[in-house]
N, C-alpha and C positions, 0 to 999 in steps of 0.2 A: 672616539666614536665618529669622528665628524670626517676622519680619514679612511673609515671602512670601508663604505660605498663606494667612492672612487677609485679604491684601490682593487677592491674586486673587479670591480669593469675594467680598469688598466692591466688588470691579469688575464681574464678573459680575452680580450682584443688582442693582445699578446700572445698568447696560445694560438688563437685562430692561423695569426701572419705566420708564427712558426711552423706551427702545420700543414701548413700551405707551401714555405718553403721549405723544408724537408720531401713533403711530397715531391715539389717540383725536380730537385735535387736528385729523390731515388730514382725518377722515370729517367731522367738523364742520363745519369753516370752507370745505369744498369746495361750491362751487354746480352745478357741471358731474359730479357722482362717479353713479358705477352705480348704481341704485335697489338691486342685488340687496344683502339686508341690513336693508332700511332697512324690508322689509313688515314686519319685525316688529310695529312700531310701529303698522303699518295694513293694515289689513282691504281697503279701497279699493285701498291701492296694489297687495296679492299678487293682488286681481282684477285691477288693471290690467296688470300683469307677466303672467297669465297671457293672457287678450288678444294680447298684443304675439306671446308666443311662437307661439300658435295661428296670428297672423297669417302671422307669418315661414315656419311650416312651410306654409300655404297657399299663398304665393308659390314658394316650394321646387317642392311640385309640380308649379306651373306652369312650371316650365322655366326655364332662363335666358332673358334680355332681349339680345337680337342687333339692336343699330340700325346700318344701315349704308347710305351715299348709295353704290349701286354702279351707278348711269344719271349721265351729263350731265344728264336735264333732274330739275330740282330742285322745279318745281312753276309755280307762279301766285303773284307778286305786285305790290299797287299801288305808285303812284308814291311814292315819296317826299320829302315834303313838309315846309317847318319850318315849318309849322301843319296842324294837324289840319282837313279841306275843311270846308267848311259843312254838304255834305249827306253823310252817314253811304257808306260804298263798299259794295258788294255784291257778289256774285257770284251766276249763275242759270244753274240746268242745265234742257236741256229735254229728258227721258225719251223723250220722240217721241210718246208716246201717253200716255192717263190710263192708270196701273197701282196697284198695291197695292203695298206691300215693308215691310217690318217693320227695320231699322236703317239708321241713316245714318253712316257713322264721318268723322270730321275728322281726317287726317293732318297733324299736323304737318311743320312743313321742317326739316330737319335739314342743316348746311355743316359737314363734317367727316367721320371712321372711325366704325368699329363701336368703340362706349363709351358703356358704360349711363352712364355721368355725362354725357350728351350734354345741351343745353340747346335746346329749340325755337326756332327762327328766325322773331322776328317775329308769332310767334302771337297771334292778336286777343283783347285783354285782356276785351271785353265780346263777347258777339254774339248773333243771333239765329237760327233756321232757322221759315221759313214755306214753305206749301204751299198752290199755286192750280191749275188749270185754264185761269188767263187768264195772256196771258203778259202783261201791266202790273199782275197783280195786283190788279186791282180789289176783287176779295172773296179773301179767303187765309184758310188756318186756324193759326194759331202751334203749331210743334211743339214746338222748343225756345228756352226762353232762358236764357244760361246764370247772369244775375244771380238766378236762381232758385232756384242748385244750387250746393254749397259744389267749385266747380270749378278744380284745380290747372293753372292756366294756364301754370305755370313747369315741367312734364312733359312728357317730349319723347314719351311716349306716346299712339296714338290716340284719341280723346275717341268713345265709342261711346256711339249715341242710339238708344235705344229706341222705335219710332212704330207700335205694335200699330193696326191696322184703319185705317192712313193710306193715302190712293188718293190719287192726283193727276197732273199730268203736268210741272209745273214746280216747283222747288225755287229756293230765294235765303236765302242766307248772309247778312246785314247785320248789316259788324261795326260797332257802335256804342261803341265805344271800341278806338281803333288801338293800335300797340304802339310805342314807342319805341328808338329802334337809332341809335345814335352821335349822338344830339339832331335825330333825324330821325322824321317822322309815317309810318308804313307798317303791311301786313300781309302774311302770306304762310303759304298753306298748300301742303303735297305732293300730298294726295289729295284728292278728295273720292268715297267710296263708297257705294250706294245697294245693300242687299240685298234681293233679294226670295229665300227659302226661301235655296239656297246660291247665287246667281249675283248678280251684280254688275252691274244692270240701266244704271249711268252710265258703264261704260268702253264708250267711244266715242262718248259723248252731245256735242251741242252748247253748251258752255259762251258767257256771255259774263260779263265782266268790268269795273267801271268802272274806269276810269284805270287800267290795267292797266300791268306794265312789258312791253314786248316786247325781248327781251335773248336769243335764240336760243345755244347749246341747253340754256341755263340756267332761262329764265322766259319764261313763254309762257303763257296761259289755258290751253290745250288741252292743257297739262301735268297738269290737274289733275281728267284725268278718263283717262290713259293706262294706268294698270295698274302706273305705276314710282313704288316707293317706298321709304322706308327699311326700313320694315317685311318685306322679301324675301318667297318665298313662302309660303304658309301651311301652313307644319311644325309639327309639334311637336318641338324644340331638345335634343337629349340632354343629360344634367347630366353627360357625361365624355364621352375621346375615345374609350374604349371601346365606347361604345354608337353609335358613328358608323354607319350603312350600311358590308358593306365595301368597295366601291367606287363612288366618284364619279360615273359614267354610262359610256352605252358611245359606241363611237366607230366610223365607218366612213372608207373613204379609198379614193382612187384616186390614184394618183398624175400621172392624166392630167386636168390640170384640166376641160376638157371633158368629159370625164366625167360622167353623172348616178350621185347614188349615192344609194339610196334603202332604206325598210324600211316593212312595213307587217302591219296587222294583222287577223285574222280575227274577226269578231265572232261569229264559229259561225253567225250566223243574221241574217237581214236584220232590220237596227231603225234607227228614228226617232230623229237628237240633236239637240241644237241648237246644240252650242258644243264647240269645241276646244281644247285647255290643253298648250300644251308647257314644259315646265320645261329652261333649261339648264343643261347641268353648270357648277358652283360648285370648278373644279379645286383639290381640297385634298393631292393626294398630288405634290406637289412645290410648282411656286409657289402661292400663293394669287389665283386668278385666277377671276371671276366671271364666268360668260358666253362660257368656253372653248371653241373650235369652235363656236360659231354660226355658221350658212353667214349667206351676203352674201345671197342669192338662195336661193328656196324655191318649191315650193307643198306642198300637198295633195288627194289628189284620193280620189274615194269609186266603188266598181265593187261590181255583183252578180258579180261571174266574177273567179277567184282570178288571170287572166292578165290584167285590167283591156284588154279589149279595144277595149274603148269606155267610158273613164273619161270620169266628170264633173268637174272642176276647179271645187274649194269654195274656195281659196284662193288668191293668185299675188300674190308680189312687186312690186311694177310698176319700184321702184326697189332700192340697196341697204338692206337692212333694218339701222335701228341697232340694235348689241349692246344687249339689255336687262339684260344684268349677271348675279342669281341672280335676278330677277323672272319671274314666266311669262308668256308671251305667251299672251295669250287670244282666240279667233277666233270670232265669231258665227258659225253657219253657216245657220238660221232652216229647222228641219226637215230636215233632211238628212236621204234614209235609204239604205242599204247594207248590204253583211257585211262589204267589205274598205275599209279604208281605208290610204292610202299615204300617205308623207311622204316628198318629192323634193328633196332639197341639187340646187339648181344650177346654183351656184359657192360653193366653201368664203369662211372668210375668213384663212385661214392659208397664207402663201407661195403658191408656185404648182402645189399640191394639191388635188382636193377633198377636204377635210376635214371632217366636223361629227359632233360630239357632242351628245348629249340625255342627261336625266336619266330623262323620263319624259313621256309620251305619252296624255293621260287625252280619252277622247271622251265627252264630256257628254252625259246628259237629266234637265234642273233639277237640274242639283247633282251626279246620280250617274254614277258613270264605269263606263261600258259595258264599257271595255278591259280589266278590272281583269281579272291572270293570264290572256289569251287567247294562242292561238299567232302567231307572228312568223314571218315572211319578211323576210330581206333579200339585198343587191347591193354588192358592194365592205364589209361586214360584216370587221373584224379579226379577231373570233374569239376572243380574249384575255378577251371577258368575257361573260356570257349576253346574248341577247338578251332573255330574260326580266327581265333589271332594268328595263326600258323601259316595263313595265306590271307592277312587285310594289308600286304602292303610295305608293314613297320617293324623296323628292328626293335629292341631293347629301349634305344635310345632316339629313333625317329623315323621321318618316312623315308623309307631304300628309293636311291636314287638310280636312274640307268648312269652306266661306266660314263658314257660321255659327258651326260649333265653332269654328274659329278667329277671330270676332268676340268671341264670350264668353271665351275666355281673354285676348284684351287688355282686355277688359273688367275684367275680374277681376284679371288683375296691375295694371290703375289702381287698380281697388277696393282693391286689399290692400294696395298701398302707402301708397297717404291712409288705411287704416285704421292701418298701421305711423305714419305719420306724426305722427297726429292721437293716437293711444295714447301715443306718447314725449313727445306732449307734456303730455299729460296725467299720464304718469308723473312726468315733470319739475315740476311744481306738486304732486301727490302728494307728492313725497318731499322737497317744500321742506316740507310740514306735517309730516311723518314724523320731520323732521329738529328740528325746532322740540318735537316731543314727545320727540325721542332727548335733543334739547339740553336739556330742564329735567332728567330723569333723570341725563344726562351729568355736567351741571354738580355734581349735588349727589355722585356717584360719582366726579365726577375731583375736586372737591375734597376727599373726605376720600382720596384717594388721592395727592394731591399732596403731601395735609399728610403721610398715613403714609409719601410716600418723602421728604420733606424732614427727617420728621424721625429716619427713618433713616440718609440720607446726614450726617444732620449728627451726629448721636450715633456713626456712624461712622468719622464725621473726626473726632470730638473725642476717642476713644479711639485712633486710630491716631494724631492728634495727640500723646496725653498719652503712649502707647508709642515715640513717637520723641524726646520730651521726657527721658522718665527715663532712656531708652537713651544720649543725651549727656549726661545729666548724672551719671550711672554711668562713663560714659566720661572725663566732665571730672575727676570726685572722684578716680578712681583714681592718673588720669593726673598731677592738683595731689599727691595726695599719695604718690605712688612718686617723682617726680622732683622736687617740693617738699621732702622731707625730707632726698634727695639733696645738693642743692643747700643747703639748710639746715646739714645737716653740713658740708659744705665751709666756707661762711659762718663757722661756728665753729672751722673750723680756724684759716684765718684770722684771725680775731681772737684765737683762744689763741696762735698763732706770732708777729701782731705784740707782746702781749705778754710773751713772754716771750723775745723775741729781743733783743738789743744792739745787735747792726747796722744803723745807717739803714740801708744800701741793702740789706740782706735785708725789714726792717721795711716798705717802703717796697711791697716782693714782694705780702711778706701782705696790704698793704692793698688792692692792685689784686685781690687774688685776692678776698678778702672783697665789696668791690663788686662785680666781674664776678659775682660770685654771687647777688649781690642784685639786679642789673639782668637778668641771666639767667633770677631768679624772678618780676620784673612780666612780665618776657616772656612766658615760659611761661602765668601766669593774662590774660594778656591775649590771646594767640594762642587759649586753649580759650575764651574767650569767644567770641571770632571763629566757634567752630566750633559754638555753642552752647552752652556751659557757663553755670553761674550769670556776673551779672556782680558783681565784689568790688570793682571800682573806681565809686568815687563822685567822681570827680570830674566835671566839665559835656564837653561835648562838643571846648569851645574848647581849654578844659586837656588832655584827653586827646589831641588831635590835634599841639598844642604841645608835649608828652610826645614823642609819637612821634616827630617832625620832630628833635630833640634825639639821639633814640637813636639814629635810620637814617643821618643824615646831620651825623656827627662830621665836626671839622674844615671844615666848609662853614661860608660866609656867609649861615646864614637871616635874614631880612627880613620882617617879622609887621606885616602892617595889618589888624586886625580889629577890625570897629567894634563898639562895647560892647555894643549889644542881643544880640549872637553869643552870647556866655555864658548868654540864657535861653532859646537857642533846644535847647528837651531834643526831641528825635524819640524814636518809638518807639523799643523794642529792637532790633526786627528792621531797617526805616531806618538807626539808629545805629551796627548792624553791617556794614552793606554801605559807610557811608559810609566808615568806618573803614576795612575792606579796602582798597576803590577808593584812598584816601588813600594806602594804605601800599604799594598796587600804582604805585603814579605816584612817591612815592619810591625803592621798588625800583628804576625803571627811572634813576631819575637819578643812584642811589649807584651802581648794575654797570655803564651804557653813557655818561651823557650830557659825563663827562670836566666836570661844571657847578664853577663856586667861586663862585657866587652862586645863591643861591636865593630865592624871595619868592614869601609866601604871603599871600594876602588873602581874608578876608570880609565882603562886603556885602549890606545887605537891596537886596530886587526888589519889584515890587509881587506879593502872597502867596506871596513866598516868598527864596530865598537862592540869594547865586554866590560863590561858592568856588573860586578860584585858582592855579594853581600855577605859576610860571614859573622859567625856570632861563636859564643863559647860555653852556649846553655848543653840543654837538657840534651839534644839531637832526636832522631828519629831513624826507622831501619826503611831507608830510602829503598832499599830495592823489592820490600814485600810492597811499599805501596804502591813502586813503579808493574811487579805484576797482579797488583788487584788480588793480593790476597786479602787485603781487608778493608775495608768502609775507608774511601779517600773523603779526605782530609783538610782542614788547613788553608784551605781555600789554591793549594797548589796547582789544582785539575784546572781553577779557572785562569793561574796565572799562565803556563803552561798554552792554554788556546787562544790569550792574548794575544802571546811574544808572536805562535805560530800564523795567527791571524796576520801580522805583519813582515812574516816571511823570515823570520829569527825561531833563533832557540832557547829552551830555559834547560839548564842543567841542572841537576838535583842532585849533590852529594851530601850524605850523613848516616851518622851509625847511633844510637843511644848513647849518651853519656860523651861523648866526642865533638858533640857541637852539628853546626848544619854550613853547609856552604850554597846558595843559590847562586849562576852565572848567568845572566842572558849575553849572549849574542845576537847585533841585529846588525844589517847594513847602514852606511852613511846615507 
């Protein structure tokens, strides 16, 4: 009890230093660890951490990244080749006339769900964008190239080009180095878009393509000027589901497929557009279904008179229209003017219904949408939701942005991620110099710390050492001399009874009493050695062993082969006590179970070191069910066994029933 307290506190403060250096250690030797910590050190690094974070909240505001392939057709690409062609592939859109337009964006292709860890499809590792008025390009003006610009081609985001005061009528892509896909030469973009102010002067342009794949409704040229893309419409993406719109679009029906079902809108006053934008609902409030209720069949038609008595038809179907997913379908209409414009489902694409849903309904002039909060008329109308969602503004999924604002923010989550990018990397070379100036401060602070806990742990093992030293041997003194003096007196009785008695066979008494009292007393100081006491006996390890063999096993035939170097072989104290036990735990077992009348003991040198044997010719046992624990161990062998192993030796166990038993230890010199 008197060693508990202390020992607890020496374990505890123990712990502490260890945790401390382990910690120290992990920060060190770590190459991949958190810069945060480590700016101490540097000045460079807390700017470049601060950086990083400025970054991340930049990105933040911009929304989440929503990439999702929600059309069949996937885009435009070349053939696939296992060499890259001789002459460089292209692609060349023709505007139809020489115009102006200030960005050009390159969609990549994306095969796969909505996940920003998406990876571009075949994206062209090098390329170029040039701009003519001829269509063979005889004279062209280079807009971009992208070996020019530290450009993340492994971003599944769109690559937006800047082209202030650029006119032309024909545009060409030439990717000058292809991309590689399963050991195959190829390229393949989703879009290609051309803005002039907010409208998107290439969707429905004339593309051509060389060595194109034509692979319908996946890969197609003319895919890649259609309006369908990963990128869905152009929202701005709420950061929860709380800030969703609170409903998905509205919805009209008849239940008579024939039926026309139709809604339309009042512009208050007759004006000039040029372009129509329908957005479909993105149905989020049960499955997640893009593209939900798009009729099959459509038009649109444009009337001064709210009864449309003599409409003009700006748009018509000719075939079934494919679902464009959450993409808007976009409609030149080239000067239209009116106050009412309609929109005619007619034929749903849902069962044998009309059925169709919109999000939202924008009638364009350059960019600006006329519709915005005008009043609505409709026909076969549910009712269940305003017709005003049709024109407040908001897709499915959020507020519709104009082409341009929505160019600059993919622009900017590219920016801000290569500046995340490029910062972490830099952080990471940072804070290997950080660490390199932590590490010489380290080194000379963990070594005089190592030394101060080493040479507390050891100054505190060397007095809980010497407190458990004195404590046995308090314990052995007492114990030699309460039960020494005991046995001491008897001894002397004895020998005053043998002489003064006459009777051999009382005489005879005494003298057995007198020995057993004397053999009784090596016992006893031989047992407190075992438990730690001083040791009193001085004789070699051979002798003390031969001793023992003598005492335990009276009346037995021992048998002693020890070859004479055995005598010098002195083991430490603490050694010399375990072997001893183990020794007298193997005789135990053969004087209480093994029924033995031969015994033989041998010791021989090993190469660095000695084996030590003990054989008997009793009862035996089935050494190997007890070696795997098929039944209740035994015999005290389990603990001779973690003795020998304690001291970096072995105990061998051989014996069978009826065959006797053989134990060997092996240990070093």
């Amino acid at each position: 009890m008197l060693l508990s307290q202390p020992t607890t506190e020496i374990r505890k403060s123990q712990t502490i230093w260890l945790r401390a250096l382990v910690l120290l250690a992990g920060l060190l030797s770590s190459n991949h660890a958190c810069a945060n910590g480590w700016g101490v050190f540097s000045s460079e690094l807390r700017q470049a951490e601060s950086e990083l974070e400025s970054a991340k909240a930049e990105l933040n505001r911009l929304g989440p990244v929503v990439l999702r392939q929600t059309s069949p057709h996937v885009g435009g690409q070349s053939q696939m080749r296992a060499t890259p062609p001789p002459q460089a592939p292209w692609i060349q859109i023709d505007l139809g006339s020489e115009q102006a337009f200030d960005q050009i964006l390159l969609v990549p292709a994306i095969i796969g769900s909505a996940n920003e860890g998406l990876e571009p499809y075949a994206f062209p590792q090098q390329f170029r964008i040039d701009a003519s008025n001829s269509e063979d390009f005889e004279t062209f003006q280079l807009l971009y190239h992208s070996a020019e610009h530290d450009l993340d081609t492994n971003s599944p985001l769109p690559v937006v080009i800047e082209t202030p005061g650029a006119n032309a009528r024909y545009l060409r892509v030439t990717v000058t180095q292809l991309a590689n896909v399963t050991r195959r030469w190829t390229f393949a973009l989703s879009e290609i878009i051309v803005l002039q102010g907010d409208r998107n002067i290439a969707l429905g342009a004339s593309p051509q393509m060389i060595d194109s794949t034509h692979l319908a409704p996946v890969w197609y040229e003319s895919y890649l000027v259609d309006g369908l893309t990963p990128l869905g419409p152009p929202i701005m993406p709420p950061h929860s589901a709380d800030e969703l719109p609170t409903y998905d679009g509205v919805f009209f029906q008849s239940d008579n497929a024939g039926d026309e079902v139709w809604f339309q809108i009042d512009l208050e006053e007759k004006l000039t557009f040029d372009e129509l934008r329908l957005f479909p609902v993105h149905a989020r409030q049960g499955a997640d279904y893009p593209g939900y209720a798009f009729p099959l069949r459509f038009r649109i038609e444009a009337s001064d008179s709210e009864s449309f008595d003599n409409p003009r038809v700006l748009y018509r179907t000719e075939s079934n229209y494919e679902n464009p997913g959450n993409n808007p379908v976009t409609i030149p209409v080239a000067d239209a003017s009116a106050r009412y414009v309609r929109f005619v489902s007619e034929r749903g694409s849902l069962g044998n219904s009309n059925k169709v849903g919109l999000a939202e309904l924008e009638v364009l002039r350059r960019g600006v949408n006329l519709a915005a909060n005008k009043p609505l008329t409709a026909k076969h109308w549910r009712g269940d939701r305003a017709l005003s969602l049709l024109v407040d503004g908001e897709s499915s999924y959020g507020k519709i942005l104009p082409l341009s604002e929505w160019s600059k923010r993919w622009k900017r989550i590219r920016e801000s991620r290569q500046r995340i990018q490029s910062t972490e990397q830099s952080i990471e070379q940072l804070t290997a110099v950080a660490k390199q100036r932590a590490g010489r401060t380290a080194i000379v602070l963990g070594t005089l710390a190592a030394a101060g806990l080493l040479s507390f742990v050891w100054i505190q093992r060397r007095r809980r050492s010497h407190q458990r030293a004195d404590f046995r041997m308090r314990l052995a003194q007492d114990l030699h001399d309460e039960i020494g003096s005991n046995l001491a007196a008897i001894a002397r009785i004895g020998e005053v009874g043998e002489a003064i008695d006459n009777n051999a066979e009382t005489q005879e008494d005494w003298r057995s009493i007198r020995e057993l009292a004397g053999e009784c007393t090596e016992s006893i100081r031989e047992t407190l050695w075992l438990l730690g006491g001083p040791n009193r006996n001085e004789d070699c390890l051979a002798d003390q062993l031969h001793a023992i063999a003598n005492r335990m096993l009276p009346g037995l035939d021992v048998q002693w082969e020890v070859d004479p170097q055995f005598r010098e072989f002195h083991p430490n104290e603490a050694t010399q006590r375990e072997l001893v036990m183990t020794f007298k735990a193997m005789l135990a077992n053969i004087a209480r179970s093994a029924n033995a009348t031969i015994v033989a003991i041998s010791a021989s040198p090993q190469v660095n070191g000695w084996r030590l044997r003990v054989e008997d010719n009793g009862d035996g046992f089935d050494a190997d069910q007890w070696a795997n624990r098929m039944e209740v161990r035994g015999m005290g062998l389990d603990g001779m066994t973690k003795r020998i192993k304690k001291l970096g030796g072995s105990l061998t166990i051989d014996s069978k029933p009826g065959q006797g038993s053989r134990l060997t230890i092996e240990i070093a010199s």
